[in-house]
C-alpha positions as CSV (number, residue, x, y, z in Angstrom):
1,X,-15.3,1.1,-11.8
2,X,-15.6,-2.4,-13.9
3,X,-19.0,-4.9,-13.3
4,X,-18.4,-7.6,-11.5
5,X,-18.9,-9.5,-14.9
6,X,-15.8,-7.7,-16.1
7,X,-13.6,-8.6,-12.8
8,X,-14.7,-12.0,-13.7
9,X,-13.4,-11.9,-16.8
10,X,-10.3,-10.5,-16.0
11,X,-9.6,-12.6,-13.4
12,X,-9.8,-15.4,-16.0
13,X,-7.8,-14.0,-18.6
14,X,-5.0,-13.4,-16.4
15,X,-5.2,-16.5,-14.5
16,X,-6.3,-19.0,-16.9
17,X,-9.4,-20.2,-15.0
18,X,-13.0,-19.3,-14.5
19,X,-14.4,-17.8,-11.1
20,X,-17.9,-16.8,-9.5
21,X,-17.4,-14.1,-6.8
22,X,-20.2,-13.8,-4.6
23,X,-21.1,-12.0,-1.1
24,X,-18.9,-13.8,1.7
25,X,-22.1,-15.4,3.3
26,X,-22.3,-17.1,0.0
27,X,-25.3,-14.8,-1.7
28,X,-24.9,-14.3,-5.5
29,X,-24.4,-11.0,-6.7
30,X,-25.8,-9.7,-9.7
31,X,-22.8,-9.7,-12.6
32,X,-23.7,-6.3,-13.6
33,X,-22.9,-4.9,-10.0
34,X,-21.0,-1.8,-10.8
35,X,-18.4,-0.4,-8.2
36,X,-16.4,-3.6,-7.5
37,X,-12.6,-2.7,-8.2
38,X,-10.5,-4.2,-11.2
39,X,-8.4,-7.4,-11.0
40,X,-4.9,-5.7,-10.5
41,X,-2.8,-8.6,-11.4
42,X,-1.6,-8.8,-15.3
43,X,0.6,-12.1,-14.6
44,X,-0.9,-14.9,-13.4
45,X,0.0,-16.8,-10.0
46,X,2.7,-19.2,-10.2
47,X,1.6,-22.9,-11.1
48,X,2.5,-24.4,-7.5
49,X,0.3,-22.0,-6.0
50,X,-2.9,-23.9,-4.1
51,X,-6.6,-22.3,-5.0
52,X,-6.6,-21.7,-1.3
53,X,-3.3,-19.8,-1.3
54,X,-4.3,-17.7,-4.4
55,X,-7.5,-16.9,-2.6
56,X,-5.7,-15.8,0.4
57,X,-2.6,-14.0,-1.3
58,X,-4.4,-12.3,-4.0
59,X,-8.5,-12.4,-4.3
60,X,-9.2,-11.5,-0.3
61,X,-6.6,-8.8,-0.5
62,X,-8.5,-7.0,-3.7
63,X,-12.1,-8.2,-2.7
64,X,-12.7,-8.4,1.6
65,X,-16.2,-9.0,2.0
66,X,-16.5,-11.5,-1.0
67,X,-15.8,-15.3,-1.5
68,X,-15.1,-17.1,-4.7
69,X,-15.2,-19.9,-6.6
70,X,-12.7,-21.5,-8.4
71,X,-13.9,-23.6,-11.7
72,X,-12.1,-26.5,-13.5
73,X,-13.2,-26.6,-17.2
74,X,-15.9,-29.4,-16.4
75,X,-17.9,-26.8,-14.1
76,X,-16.6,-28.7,-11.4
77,X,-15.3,-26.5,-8.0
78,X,-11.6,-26.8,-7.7
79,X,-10.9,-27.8,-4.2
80,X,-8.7,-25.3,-2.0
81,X,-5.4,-27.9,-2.3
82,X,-5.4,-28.3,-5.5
83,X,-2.8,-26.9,-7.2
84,X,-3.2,-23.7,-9.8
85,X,-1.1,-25.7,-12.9
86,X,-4.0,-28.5,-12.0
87,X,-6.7,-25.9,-12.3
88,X,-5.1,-24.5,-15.5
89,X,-4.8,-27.8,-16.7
90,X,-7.7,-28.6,-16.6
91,X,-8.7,-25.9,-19.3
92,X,-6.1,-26.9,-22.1
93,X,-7.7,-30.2,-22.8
């Protein structure tokens, strides 16, 4: 089973944004946390999707038990209406 370093990543590279999973009372997790399952997803969400939609639909389906954070490109969090084209937007410059 992948780090959660590497769910990270992939979650990235397949979404087009960066995340920080951590435990659902908000408690970081060590990155090299081994046992967390992969990211199953190899397309990424549609554009119209909220952050708060993609949470629900995809990230607690794969990961109960863990919450995450959604990053725009300036480090700042990506509120849970904001739109996923926004979000990917925000990394193209």
């Amino acid at each position: 089973m992948p780090t959660l370093r590497s769910v990270e990543r992939a979650v990235a590279n397949t979404e087009g944004f960066d995340v920080t999973i951590r435990h659902a009372d908000g408690r970081d997790i060590r990155s090299d946390k081994t046992g967390v399952p992969g990211y199953p997803y190899r397309k990424g969400a549609r554009n119209d999707f909220t952050v708060a939609e993609w949470r629900k639909q995809r990230f607690r389906i794969c990961y109960p038990g863990y919450k995450v954070t959604v990053w725009l490109y300036d480090g700042t969090e990506a509120g849970g209406g904001m739109r996923l084209s926004t979000v990917r937007g925000s990394y193209l410059g």
